[in-house]
C-alpha positions as CSV (number, residue, x, y, z in Angstrom):
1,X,-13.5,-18.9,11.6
2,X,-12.8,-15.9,9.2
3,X,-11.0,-17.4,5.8
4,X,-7.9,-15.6,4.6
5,X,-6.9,-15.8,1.2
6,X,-3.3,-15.8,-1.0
7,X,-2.4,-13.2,-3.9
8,X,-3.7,-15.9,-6.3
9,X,-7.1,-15.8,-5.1
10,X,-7.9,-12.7,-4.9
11,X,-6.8,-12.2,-8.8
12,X,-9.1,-14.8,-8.9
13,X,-11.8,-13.0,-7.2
14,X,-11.0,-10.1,-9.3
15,X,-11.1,-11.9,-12.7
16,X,-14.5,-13.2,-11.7
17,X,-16.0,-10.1,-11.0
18,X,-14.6,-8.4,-14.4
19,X,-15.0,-11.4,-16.4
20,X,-18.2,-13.5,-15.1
21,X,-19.7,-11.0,-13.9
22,X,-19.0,-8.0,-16.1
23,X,-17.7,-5.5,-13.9
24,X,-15.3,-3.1,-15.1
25,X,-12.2,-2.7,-12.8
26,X,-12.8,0.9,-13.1
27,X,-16.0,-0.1,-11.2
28,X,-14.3,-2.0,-8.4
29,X,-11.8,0.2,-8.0
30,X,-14.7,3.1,-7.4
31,X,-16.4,0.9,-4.8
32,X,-13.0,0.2,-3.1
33,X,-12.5,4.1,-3.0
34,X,-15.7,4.8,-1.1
35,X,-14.7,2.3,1.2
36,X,-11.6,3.5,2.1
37,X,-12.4,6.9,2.3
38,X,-15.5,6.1,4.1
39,X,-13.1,4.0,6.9
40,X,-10.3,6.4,7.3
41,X,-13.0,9.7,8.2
42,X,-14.6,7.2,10.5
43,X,-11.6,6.7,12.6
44,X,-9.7,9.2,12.6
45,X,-9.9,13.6,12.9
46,X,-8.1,14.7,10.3
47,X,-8.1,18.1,8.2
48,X,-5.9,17.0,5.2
49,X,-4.5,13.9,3.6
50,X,-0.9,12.9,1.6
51,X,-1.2,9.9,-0.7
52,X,1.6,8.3,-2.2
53,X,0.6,6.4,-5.6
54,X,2.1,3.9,-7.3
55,X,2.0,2.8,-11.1
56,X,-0.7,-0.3,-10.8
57,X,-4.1,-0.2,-9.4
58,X,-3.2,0.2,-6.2
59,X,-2.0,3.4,-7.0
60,X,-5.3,3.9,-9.3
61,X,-7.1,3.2,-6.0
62,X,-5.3,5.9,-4.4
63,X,-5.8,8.2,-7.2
64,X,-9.5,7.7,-6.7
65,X,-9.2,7.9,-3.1
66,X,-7.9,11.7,-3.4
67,X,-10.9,12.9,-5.4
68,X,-13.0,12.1,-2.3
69,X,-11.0,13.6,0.1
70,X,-11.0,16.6,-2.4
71,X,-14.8,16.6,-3.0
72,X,-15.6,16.6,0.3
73,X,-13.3,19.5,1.1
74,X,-10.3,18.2,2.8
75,X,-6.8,19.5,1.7
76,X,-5.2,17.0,0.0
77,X,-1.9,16.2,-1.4
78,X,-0.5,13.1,-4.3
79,X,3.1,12.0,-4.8
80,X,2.7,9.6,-7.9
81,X,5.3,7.5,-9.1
82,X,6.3,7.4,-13.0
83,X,4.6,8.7,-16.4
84,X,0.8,8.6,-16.8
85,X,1.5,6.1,-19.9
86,X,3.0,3.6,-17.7
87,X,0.0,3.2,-15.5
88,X,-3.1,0.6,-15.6
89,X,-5.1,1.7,-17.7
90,X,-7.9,2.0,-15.0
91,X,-5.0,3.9,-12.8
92,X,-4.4,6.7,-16.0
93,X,-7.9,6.9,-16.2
94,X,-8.6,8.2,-11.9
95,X,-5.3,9.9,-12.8
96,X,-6.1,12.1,-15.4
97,X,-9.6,12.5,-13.9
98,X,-8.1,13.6,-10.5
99,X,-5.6,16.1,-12.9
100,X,-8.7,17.9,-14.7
101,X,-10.5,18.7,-11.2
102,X,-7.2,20.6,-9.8
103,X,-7.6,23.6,-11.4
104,X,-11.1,24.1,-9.5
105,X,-10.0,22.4,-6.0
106,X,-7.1,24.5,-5.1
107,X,-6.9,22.7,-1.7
108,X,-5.6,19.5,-4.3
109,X,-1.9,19.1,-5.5
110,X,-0.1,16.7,-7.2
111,X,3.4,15.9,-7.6
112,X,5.5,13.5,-9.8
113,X,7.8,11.7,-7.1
114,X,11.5,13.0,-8.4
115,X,13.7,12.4,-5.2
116,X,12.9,12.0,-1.3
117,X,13.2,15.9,-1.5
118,X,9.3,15.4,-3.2
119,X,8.2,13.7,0.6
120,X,9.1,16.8,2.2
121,X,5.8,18.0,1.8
122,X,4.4,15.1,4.0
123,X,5.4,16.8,7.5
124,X,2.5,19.5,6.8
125,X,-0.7,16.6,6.6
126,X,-2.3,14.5,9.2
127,X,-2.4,11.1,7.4
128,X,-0.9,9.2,5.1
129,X,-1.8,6.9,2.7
130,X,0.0,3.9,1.1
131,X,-1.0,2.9,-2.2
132,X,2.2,2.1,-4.1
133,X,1.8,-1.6,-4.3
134,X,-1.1,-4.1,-4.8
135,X,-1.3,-7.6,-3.0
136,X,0.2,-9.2,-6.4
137,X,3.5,-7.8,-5.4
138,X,6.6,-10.0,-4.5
139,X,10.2,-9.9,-3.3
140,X,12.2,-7.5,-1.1
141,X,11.2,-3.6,-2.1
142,X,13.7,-2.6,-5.1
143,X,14.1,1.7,-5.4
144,X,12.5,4.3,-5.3
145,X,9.9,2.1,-3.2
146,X,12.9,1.1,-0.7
147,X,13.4,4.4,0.3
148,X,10.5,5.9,0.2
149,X,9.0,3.5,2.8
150,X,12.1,4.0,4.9
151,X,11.3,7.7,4.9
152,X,7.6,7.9,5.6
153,X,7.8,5.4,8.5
154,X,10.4,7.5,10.3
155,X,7.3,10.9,10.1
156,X,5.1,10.7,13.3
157,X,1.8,10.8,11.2
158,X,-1.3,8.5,11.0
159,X,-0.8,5.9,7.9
160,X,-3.2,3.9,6.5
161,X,-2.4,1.1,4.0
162,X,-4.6,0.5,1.1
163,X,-5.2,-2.9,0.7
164,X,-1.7,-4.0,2.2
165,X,1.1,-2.5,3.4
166,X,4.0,-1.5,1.1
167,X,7.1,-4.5,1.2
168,X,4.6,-7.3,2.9
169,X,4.0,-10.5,1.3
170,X,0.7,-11.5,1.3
171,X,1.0,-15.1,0.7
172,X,4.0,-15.1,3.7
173,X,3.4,-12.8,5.8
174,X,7.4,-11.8,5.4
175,X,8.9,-8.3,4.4
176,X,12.5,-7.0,5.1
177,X,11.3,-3.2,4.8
178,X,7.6,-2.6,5.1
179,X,5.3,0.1,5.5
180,X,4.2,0.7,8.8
181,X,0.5,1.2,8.8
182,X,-1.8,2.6,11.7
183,X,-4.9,0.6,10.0
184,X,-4.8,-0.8,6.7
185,X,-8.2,-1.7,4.6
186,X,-8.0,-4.4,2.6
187,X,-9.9,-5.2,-0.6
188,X,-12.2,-8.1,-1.5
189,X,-11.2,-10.5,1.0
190,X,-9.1,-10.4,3.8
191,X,-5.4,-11.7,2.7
192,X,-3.3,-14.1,4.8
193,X,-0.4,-12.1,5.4
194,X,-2.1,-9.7,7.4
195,X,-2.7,-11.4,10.1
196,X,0.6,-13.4,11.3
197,X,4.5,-12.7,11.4
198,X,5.2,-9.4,9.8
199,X,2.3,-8.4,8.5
200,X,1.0,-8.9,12.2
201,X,3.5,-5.8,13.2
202,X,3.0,-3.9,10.4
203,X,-0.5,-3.9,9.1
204,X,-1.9,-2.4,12.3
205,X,-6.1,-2.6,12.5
206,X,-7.5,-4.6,9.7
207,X,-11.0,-3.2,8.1
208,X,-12.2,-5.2,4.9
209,X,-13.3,-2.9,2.2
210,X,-16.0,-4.2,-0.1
211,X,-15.5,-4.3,-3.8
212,X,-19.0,-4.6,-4.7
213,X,-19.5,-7.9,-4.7
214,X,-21.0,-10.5,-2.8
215,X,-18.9,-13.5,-0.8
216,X,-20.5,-16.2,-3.1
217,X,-17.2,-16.7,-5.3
218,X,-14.8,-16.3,-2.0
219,X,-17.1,-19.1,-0.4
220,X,-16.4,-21.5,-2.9
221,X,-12.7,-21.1,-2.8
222,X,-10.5,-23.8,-0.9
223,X,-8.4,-22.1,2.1
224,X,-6.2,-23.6,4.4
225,X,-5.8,-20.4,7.0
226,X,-8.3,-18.9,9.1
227,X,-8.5,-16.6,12.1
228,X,-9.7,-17.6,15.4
229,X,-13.4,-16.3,16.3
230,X,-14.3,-15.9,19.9
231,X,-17.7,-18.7,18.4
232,X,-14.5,-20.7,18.1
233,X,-12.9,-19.9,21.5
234,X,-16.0,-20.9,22.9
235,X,-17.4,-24.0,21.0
236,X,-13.7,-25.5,22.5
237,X,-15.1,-24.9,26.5
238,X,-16.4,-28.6,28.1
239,X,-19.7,-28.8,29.3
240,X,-19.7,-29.4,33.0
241,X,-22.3,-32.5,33.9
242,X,-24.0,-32.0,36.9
243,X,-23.2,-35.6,38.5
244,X,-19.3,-35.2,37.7
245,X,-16.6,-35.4,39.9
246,X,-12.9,-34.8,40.6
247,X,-11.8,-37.6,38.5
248,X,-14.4,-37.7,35.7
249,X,-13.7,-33.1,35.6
250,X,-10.3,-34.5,34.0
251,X,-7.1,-35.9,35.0
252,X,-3.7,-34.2,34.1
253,X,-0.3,-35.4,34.8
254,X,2.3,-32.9,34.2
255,X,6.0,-33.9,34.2
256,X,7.3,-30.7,34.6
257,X,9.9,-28.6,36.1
258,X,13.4,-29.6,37.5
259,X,15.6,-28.1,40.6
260,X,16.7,-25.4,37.9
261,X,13.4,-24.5,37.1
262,X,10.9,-25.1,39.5
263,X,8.5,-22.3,38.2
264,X,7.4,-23.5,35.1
265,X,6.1,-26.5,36.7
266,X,3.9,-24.4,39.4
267,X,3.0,-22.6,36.2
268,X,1.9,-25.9,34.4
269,X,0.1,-27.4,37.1
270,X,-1.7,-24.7,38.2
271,X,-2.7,-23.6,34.8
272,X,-4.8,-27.0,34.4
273,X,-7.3,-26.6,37.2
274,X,-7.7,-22.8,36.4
275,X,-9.2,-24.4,32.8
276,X,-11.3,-27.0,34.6
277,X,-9.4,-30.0,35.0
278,X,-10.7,-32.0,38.0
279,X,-7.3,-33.0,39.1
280,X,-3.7,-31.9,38.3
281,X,-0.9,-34.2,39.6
282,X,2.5,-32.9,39.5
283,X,6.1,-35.3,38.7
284,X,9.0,-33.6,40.9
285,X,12.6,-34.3,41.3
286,X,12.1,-36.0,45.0
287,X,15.3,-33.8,46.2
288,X,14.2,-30.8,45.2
289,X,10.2,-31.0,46.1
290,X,10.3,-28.1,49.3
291,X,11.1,-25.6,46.2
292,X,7.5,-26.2,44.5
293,X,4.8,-27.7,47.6
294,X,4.2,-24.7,49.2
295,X,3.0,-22.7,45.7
296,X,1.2,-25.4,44.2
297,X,-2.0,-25.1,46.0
298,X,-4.4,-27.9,45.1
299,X,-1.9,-29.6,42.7
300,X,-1.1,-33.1,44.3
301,X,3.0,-33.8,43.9
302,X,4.1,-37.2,42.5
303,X,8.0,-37.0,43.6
304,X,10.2,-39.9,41.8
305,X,13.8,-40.4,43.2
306,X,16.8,-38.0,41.3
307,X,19.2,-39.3,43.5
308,X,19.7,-35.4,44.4
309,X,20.4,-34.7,40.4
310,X,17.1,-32.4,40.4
311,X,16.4,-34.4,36.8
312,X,14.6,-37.0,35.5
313,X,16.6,-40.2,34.5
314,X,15.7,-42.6,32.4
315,X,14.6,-45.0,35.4
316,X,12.2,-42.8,36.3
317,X,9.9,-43.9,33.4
318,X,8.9,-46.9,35.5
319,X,8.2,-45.6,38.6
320,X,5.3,-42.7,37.3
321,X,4.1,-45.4,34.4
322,X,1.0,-45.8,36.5
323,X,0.3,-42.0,36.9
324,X,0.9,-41.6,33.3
325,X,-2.0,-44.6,32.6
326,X,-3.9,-43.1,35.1
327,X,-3.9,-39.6,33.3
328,X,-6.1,-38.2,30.9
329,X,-3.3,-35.9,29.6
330,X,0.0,-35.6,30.5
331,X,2.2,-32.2,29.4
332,X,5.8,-32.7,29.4
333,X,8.4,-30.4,28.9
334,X,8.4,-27.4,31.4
335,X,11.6,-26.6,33.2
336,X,13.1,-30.3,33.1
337,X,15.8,-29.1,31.6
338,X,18.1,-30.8,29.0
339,X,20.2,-33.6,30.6
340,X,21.2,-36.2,28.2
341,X,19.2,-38.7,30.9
342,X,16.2,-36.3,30.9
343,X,16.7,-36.3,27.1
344,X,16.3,-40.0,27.4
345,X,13.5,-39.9,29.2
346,X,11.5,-37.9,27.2
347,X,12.3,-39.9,24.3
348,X,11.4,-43.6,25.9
349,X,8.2,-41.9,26.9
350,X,6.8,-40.8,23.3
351,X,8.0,-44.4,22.0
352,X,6.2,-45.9,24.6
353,X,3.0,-44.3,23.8
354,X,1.2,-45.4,27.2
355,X,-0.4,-42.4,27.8
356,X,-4.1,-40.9,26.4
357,X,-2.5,-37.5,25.2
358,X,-0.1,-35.3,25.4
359,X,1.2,-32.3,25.0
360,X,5.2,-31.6,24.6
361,X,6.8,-28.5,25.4
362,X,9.8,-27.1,25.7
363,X,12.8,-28.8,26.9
364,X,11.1,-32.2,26.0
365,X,11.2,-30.4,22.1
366,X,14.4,-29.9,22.7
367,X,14.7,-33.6,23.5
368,X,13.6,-34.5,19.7
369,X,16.0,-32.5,17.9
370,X,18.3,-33.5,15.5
371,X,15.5,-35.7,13.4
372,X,15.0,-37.7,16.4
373,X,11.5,-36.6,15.9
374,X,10.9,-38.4,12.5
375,X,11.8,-42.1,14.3
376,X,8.8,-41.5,16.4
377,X,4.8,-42.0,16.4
378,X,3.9,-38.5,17.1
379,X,0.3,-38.7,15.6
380,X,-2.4,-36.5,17.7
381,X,0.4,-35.0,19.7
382,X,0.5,-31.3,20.6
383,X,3.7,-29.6,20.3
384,X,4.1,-26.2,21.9
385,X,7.1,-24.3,20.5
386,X,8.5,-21.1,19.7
387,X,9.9,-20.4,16.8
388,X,13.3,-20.9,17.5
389,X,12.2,-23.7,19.0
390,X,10.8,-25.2,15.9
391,X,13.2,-24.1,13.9
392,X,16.2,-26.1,15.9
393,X,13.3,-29.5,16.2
394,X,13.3,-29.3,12.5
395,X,16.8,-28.1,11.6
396,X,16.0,-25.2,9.5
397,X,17.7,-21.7,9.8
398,X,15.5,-19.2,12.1
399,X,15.9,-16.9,9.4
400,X,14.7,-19.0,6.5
401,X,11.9,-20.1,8.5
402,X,10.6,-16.6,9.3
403,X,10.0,-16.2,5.4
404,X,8.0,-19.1,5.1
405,X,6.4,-20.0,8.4
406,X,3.1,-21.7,7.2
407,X,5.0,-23.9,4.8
408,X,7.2,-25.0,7.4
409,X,4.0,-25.6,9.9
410,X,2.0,-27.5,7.3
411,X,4.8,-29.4,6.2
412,X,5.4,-30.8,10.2
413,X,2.4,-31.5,10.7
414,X,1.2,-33.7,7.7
415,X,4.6,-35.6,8.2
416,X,4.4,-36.2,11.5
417,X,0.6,-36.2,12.5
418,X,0.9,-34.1,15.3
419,X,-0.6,-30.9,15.8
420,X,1.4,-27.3,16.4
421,X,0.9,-24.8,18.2
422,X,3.6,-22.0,17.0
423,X,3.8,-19.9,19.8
424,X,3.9,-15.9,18.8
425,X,2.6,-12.7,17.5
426,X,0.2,-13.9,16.8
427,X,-0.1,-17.7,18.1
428,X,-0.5,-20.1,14.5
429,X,-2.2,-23.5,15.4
430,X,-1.2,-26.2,12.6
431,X,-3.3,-29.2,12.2
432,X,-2.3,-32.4,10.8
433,X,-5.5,-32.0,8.2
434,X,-3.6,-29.1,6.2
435,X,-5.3,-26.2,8.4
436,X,-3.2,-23.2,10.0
437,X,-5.6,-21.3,12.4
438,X,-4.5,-17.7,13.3
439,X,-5.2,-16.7,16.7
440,X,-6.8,-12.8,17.2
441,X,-5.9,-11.9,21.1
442,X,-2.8,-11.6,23.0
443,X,-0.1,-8.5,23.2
444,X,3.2,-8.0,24.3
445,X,2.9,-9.0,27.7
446,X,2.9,-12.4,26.7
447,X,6.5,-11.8,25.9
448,X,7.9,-12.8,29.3
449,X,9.3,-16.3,30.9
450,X,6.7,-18.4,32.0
451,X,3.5,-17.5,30.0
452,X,4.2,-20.5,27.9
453,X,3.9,-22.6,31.1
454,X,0.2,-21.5,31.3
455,X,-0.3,-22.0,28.0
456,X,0.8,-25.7,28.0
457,X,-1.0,-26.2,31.4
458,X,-4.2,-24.8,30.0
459,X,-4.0,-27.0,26.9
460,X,-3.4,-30.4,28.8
461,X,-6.6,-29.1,30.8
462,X,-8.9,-28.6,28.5
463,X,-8.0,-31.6,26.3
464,X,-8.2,-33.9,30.0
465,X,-11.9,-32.9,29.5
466,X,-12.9,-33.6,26.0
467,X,-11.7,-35.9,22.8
468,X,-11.6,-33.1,20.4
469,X,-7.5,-31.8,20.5
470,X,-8.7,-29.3,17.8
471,X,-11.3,-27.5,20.0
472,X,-8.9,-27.9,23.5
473,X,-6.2,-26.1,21.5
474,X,-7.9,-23.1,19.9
475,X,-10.3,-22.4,23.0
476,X,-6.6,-22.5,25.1
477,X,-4.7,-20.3,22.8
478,X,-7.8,-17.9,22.5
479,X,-8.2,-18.1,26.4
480,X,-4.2,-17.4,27.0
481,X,-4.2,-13.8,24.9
482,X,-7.8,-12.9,26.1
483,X,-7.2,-12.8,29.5
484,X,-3.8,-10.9,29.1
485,X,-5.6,-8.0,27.0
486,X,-7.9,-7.9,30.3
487,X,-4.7,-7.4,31.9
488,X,-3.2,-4.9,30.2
489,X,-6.4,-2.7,30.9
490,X,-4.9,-3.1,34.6
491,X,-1.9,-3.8,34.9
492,X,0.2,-2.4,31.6
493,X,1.9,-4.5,29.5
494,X,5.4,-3.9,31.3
495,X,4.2,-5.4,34.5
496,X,1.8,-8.5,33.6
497,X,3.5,-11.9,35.4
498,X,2.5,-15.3,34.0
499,X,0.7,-16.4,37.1
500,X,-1.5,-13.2,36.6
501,X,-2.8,-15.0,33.3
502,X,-3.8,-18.1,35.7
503,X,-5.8,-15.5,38.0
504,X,-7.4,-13.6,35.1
505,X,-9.1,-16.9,33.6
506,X,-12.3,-16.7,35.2
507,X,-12.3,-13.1,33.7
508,X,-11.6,-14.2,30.1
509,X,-14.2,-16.5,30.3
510,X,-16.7,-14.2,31.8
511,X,-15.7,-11.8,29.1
512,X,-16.2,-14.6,26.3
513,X,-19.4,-15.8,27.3
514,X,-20.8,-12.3,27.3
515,X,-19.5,-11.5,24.2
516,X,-21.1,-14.3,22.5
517,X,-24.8,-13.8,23.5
């Protein structure tokens, strides 16, 4: 798994290089400039360049940037913010350096940033490059940064961020206004931010730009976020015995689906064989079974009487307690809906605790709202939510949660036990040992009823197989987006279905095993 850092460590990194180590931040920000000119001419065909500087070192990095663009010839344009004595000092320094060579390079020109009247220029260069402010910045942007965001995003140019986009928090991810970056390089280490919520839609393809120095001071530095690896995807898949069988592949019970919604239980079901679950027994409303036996393929249907409701009911807890025992896992959730009896249902069943594992999805989240949650053992339990979802199980605002997800993650999970698997761009996995792990495939396609149902399905497989929850989660997660960005490829990501993620797992796997050796 790849680390990711907050704002604080990376000053730290940055204090130990300067001060341990003796490096001059005029040095570091030299070695960042190669770096980021190096990456943007790699990836992309451009003739001439725009960079928009700020008063910090970001900017400084910018500054330095421009002289190799100039150097090697490509027209090149600055917009700086403020007066040359209210920069860093190592900013003033690239500043007045990159001043001095503009009477010999007349393809260079600078301009002090008066009015959005200065960005007109921008139209007439390929690329653009943010470096108005650092990682160490916080808060929603304040003016002239507001609106000069606001204004570059709307030209249809390539942008590249240095080191993170305009407006994001690092440390949250969050921004109300942010640059929108084709690519961004970061510096030193890879920040959090980048990776999740709205640095995920902003920060576009992530490089890591070296500073000059090695990852022995990053190593030793305590982090609690990390992105998903396919070495991780793959160390999560359950070696297959050669004298196995059905029973001993796994055994899944999923308690899914209702007469309302008798999808997301095909979905479910399915979803644990396709991961290698030996055997996947389905709970059905008995009334409404002819809606679900003829998809469900080798899924084996465990009706229990609804007295034509379509629901669960609480007396229903007795009469699939021995297919619960009997399972390895059991997912709950899927399409049961939200009758107060099915509410009930759900709740008896977590209190019981008679089963091995589970995983709880959905309407059976629903089920705990309203702090019912907090009266219950959910230790080693796998919760599967959106983030609305979450939001209403824990009873914060949507909208306060977005600006804080990890904190609200980390703080469910070390009260409860449980584990969390935050379902969105990207997927956050939250472990009840303090660790958030960031998952790196998946697209929009996954934005469509039902692909939730595989996911859960696919979870409850793999864990049926193994004792490790951590490894089941992260190689199902990984699994779900990999196989649709092999769809995509063929399908677009306007027409992808959720049962095409079920039919596409062999593929993903394929794909993982190859990329690994």
């Amino acid at each position: 798994m790849i680390p990711l850092f907050t704002a604080k460590q990376v000053r730290k990194l940055d204090d130990y290089a300067i001060n341990r180590l003796g490096l001059p931040g005029i040095v570091l920000m030299e070695n960042a400039s190669r770096e980021i000119f190096k990456r943007i001419i790699e990836n992309f065909a451009i003739s001439s360049v725009a960079i928009i500087c700020g008063k910090g070192n970001n900017g400084g990095d910018g500054f330095a940037v421009a002289r190799h663009f100039v150097n090697a010839g490509y027209k090149t344009r600055v917009i700086y913010l403020g007066k040359k004595n209210e920069m860093t000092a190592d900013a003033g320094m690239n500043f007045s350096v990159l001043k001095k060579i503009q009477k010999s390079h007349p393809q260079l020109s600078i301009e002090k940033y008066t009015s959005l009247k200065s960005l007109a220029s921008l139209n007439h260069y390929d690329l653009i490059c943010d470096a108005l402010l650092g990682s160490g910045a916080k808060g929603n942007l304040r003016e002239p940064y507001l609106k000069i965001v606001k204004k570059v995003n709307k030209l249809e140019k390539f942008k590249v961020a240095i080191d993170i986009p305009t407006g994001l928090d690092v440390d949250t991810g969050y921004g109300e206004v942010i640059f929108r970056a084709d690519t961004t390089i970061t510096l030193g280490e890879y920040k959090r931010g980048l990776f999740f919520n709205d640095g995920y839609a902003n920060a576009g393809k992530i490089f890591k730009g070296s500073i000059g120095i090695s990852n022995n001071f990053s190593n030793s530095l305590t982090t609690g976020e990390y992105l998903v690896e396919p070495e991780d995807a793959i160390s999560g898949l359950p070696k297959k015995q050669v004298n196995i069988h059905k029973y001993s592949a796994g055994k899944v019970l999923c308690i899914c689906g209702s007469s309302a919604f008798p999808g997301a239980a095909v979905l479910a079901s399915r979803s644990a064989l396709a991961v290698g679950a030996g055997a996947s027994v389905l709970a059905f409303p008995e009334s409404a079974r002819n809606l679900i036996q003829k998809k469900l393929g080798e899924v084996v249907v465990q009706t229990f009487t609804d007295g034509n409701s379509g629901y669960l009911t609480v007396k229903n807890l007795d009469q699939l307690k021995k297919k619960v025992l009997w399972a390895d896992t059991v997912a709950v959730g899927s399409g049961i809906g939200r009758e107060k009896e099915t509410q009930t249902f759900v709740y008896d069943l977590i209190k019981s605790r008679k089963f091995n594992n589970a995983v709880v999805d959905a309407d059976a989240i629903f089920a705990l709202n309203k702090n019912r949650y907090k009266k219950l053992n959910l230790k080693n339990l796998v919760f599967t939510p959106h983030h609305a979802e979450f939001a209403n199980l824990i009873g914060a605002n949507i909208n306060v949660l977005k600006k804080d997800i990890l904190k609200y993650g980390h703080q469910f999970t070390k009260y409860t036990g449980a584990y969390l698997v935050l379902k969105g761009a990207p997927t956050i996995i939250f472990t009840p040992g303090g660790n958030a792990l960031i998952n790196s495939t998946g697209n929009p396609a996954l934005a469509k009823f039902g692909t939730g149902d595989v996911l859960t399905g696919m979870i409850a497989g793999l864990l049926a197989q193994q004792t490790d929850i951590e490894k089941s989660i992260v190689t199902a997660v990984y699994l779900h987006g990999l196989a649709a960005d092999i769809l995509i490829s063929k399908k677009t990501e306007y027409s992808l279905m959720a049962n095409d993620i079920i039919k596409f797992l062999p593929d993903a796997i394929h794909f993982l095993r190859k990329s690994i050796v």
